[in-house]
GURONU-274528 format. One record per residue (C-alpha): x, y, z. Coordinates in steps of 0.1 Angstrom, whole numbers. Example, Ala and Ser with C-alpha at 12.3 -4.5 7.8 and 13.67 -1.06 7.14 Angstrom:
<sites>
{{123; -45; 78}}
{{137; -11; 71}}
</sites>
This chain:
<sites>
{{214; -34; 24}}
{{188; -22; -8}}
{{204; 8; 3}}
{{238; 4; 0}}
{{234; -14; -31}}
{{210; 15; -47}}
{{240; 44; -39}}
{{268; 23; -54}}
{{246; 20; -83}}
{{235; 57; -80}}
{{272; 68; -81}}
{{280; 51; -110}}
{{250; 63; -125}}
{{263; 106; -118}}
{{298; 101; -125}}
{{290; 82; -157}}
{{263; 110; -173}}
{{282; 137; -163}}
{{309; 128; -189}}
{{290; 118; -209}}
{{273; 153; -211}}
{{302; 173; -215}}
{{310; 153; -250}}
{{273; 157; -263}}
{{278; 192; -253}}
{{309; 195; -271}}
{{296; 175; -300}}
{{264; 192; -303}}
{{284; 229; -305}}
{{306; 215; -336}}
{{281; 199; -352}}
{{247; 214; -345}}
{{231; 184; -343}}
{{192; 182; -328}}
{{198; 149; -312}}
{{228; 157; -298}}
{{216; 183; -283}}
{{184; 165; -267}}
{{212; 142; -255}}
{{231; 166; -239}}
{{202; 180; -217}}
{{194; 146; -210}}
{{222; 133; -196}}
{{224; 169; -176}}
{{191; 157; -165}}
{{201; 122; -152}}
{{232; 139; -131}}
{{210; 160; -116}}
{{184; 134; -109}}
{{210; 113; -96}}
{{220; 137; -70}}
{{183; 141; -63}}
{{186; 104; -52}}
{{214; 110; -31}}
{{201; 142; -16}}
{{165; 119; -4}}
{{191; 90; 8}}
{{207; 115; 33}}
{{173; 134; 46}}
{{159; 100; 52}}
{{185; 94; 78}}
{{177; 122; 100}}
{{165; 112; 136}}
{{125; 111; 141}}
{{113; 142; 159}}
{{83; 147; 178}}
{{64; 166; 145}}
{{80; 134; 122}}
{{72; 103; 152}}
{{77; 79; 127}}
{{112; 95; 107}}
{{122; 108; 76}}
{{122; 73; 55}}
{{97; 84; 27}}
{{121; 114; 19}}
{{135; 91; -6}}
{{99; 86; -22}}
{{97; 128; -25}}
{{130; 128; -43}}
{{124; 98; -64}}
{{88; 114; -77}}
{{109; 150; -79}}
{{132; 126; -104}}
{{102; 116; -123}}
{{90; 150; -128}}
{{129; 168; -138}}
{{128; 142; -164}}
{{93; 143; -176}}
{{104; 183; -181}}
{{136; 192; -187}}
{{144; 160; -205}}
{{111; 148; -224}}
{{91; 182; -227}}
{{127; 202; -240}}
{{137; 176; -264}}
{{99; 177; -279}}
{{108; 216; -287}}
{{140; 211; -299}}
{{128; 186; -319}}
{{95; 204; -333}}
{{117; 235; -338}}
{{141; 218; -361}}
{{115; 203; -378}}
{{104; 237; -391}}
{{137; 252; -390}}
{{159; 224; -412}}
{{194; 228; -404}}
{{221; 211; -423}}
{{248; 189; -399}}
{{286; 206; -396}}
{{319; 176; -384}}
{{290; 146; -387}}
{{320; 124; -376}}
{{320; 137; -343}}
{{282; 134; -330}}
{{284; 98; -339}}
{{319; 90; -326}}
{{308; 105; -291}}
{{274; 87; -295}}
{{293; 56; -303}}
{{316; 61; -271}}
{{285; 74; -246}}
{{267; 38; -258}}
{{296; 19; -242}}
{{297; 44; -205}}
{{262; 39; -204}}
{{261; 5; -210}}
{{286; 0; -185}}
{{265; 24; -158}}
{{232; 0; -169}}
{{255; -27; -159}}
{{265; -18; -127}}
{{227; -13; -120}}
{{213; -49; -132}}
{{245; -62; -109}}
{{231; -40; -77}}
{{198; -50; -87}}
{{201; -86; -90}}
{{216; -89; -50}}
{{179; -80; -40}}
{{160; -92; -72}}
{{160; -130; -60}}
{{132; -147; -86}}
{{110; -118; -98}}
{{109; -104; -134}}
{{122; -73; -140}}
{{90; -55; -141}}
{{75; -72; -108}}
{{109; -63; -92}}
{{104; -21; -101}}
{{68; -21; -95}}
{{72; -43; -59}}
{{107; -26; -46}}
{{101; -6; -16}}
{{138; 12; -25}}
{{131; 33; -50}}
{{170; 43; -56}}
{{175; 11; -80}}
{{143; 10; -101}}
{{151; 46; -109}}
{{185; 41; -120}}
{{173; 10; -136}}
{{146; 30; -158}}
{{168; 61; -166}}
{{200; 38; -176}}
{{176; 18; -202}}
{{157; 50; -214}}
{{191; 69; -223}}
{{205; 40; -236}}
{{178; 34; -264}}
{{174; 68; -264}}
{{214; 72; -270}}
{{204; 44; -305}}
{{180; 63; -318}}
{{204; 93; -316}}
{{226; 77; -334}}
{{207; 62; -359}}
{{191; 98; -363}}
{{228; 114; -369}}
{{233; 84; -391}}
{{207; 87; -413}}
{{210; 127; -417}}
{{251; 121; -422}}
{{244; 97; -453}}
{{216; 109; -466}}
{{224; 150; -461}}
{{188; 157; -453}}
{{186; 168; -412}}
{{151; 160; -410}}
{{159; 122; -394}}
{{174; 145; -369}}
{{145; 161; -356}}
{{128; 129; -359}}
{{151; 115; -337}}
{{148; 142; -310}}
{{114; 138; -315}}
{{115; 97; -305}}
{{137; 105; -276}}
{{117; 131; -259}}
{{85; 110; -263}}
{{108; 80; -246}}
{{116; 102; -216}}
{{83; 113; -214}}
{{70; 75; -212}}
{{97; 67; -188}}
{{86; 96; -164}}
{{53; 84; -168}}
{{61; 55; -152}}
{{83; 63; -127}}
{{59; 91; -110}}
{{29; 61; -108}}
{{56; 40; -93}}
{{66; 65; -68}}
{{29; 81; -63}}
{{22; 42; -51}}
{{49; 43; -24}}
{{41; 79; -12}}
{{4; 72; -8}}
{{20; 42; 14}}
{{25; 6; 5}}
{{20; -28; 27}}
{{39; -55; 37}}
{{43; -79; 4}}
{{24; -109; 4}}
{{53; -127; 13}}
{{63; -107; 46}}
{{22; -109; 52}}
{{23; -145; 53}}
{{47; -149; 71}}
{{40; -126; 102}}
{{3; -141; 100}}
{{18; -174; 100}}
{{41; -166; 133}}
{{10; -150; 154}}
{{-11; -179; 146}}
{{14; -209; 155}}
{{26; -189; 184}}
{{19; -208; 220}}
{{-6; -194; 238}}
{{-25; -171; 208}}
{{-58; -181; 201}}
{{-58; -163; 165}}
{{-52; -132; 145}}
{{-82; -112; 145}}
{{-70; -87; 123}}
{{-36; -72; 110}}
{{-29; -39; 90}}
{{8; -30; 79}}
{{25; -1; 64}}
{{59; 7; 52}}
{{73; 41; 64}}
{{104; 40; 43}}
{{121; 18; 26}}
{{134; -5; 53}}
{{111; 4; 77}}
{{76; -18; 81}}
{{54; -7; 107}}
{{30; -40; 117}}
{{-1; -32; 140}}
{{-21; -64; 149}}
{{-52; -72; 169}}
{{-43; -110; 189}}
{{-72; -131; 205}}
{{-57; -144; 240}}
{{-73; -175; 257}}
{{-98; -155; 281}}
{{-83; -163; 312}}
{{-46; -156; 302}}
{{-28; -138; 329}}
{{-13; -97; 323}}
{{20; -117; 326}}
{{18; -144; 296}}
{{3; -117; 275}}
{{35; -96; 281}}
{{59; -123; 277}}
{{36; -139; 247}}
{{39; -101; 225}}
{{78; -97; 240}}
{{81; -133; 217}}
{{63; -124; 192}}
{{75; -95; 182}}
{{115; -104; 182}}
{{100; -131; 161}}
{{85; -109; 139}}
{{115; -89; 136}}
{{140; -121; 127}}
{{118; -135; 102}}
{{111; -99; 88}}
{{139; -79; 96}}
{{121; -45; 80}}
{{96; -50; 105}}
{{107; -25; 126}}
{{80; -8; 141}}
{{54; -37; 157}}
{{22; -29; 176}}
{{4; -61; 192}}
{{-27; -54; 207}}
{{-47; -81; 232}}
{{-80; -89; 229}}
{{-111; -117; 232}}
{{-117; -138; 204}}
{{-158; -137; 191}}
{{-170; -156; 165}}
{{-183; -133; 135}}
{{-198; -141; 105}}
{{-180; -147; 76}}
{{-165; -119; 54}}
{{-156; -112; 19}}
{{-121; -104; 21}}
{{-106; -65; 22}}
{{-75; -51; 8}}
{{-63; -43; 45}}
{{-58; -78; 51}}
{{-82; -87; 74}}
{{-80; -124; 89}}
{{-105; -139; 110}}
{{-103; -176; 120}}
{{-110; -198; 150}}
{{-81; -207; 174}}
{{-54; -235; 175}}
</sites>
């Protein structure tokens, strides 16, 4: 479903910045504006990124194959740290030039009208794009603030669009105010300057977004949520002892792998240890519906010594 609700928003995202290049474009040649221009490459950036996105949502669906046992989910992790870096370069590094380079090399703005009636006119498409993002967002946000919700989401489509439709929209007000500034006062310089403020934005955004997706590509567990509630399952089910010990791991992003240790009552029989893991893993799998991938192993429980707590979540307790 994060899926489906990440593409609509990607869509909207592409068809919205391609227009919206094409009039910077346009602008930009008349007027021979800096920020316009920095606009321009940025919003050629986005398109592309958001067929990036696409691209990783349709390699991620490919069948798993005996080199790949587990699929092709974290395709759209590659594509979404590819995203970070096209934008990082071609958007934050390339307005940093421009801007630099006009800072040296003044040039006086030609038909200032036009930059900021396309500006003006880009503000409202993009605004409508971020829109349609916070609305596909908000389906799968539930509670969290806005920054738990992009540095928790395992579906990287919608915190990307999220991070590129804010950064070009303040970056799409500082070009105006840039163009603004250079129109009344006849001195270009606020132009560079405002190149200058956008590439730095981009470059922060990029930043962000490649530690985001570096997180999910290293691999990510089950939130603490989805933990507690397949520790809770194991340990109430009838006939389990405890949970000696539990490790998740999310393959993609609607794809949990969960690989336990159980303690069984020692004289349990093959038969009610089958039937007990056949329970509790369509259990498992209704309470946690990403939990797709579940690997119960039997054992005996032994009393150990108290631990300090790990990061792998391990759990050892007496029985029921």
């Amino acid at each position: 479903m994060s899926a489906e609700h990440g593409t609509r928003a990607v869509i909207a995202a592409f068809l919205a910045n391609t227009g919206i290049a094409v009039t910077k474009f346009v602008a930009w040649f008349f007027s021979g504006s800096a920020s316009m221009l920095a606009e321009a490459i940025h919003s050629v950036a986005d398109a592309g990124n958001q067929l990036l996105l696409l691209l990783g949502g349709r390699l991620a669906k490919r069948s798993a194959t005996k080199e790949h046992p587990f699929g092709y989910g974290r395709e759209r992790y590659v594509w979404a740290f590819i995203v970070a870096l096209v934008l990082f370069s071609v958007g934050g590094l390339f307005s940093i030039y421009e801007g630099i380079d006009k800072l040296q090399h003044p040039h006086e703005l030609t038909n200032g009208w036009l930059p900021l009636t396309v500006l003006a006119i880009a503000i409202v498409m993009e605004s409508l794009s971020l829109r349609v993002a916070i609305r596909e967002a908000n389906r799968t946000r539930g509670t969290a603030r806005w920054s738990q919700y992009i540095r928790k989401a395992k579906s990287p489509e919608l915190p990307v669009i999220l991070l590129e439709d804010f950064a070009a929209l303040t970056g799409l007000v500082f070009a105006f105010a840039a163009v603004g500034l250079s129109v009344l006062t006849g001195n270009p310089v606020f132009d560079a300057i405002g190149t200058l403020f956008i590439g730095a934005l981009l470059i922060a955004v990029a930043v962000v977004l490649a530690f985001e997706m570096k997180s999910l590509l290293i691999g990510e567990g089950a939130t603490d949520e989805e933990h507690a509630a397949i520790q809770a399952l194991i340990n109430e089910a009838p006939g389990v002892e405890a949970l000696i010990h539990m490790k998740t791991l999310y393959l993609g992003p609607e794809e949990l792998m969960v690989a336990a240790k159980i303690a069984f009552p020692p004289r349990s029989t093959v038969e009610h240890i089958a039937r007990s893991i056949n329970a509790l893993e369509k259990a498992i799998r209704e309470r946690v519906p990403h939990a797709r991938v579940i690997y119960l192993e039997p054992d005996l429980y032994v009393e150990q010594p108290e631990i300090a707590p790990s990061t792998d979540h391990i759990v050892i307790q007496s029985g029921n």
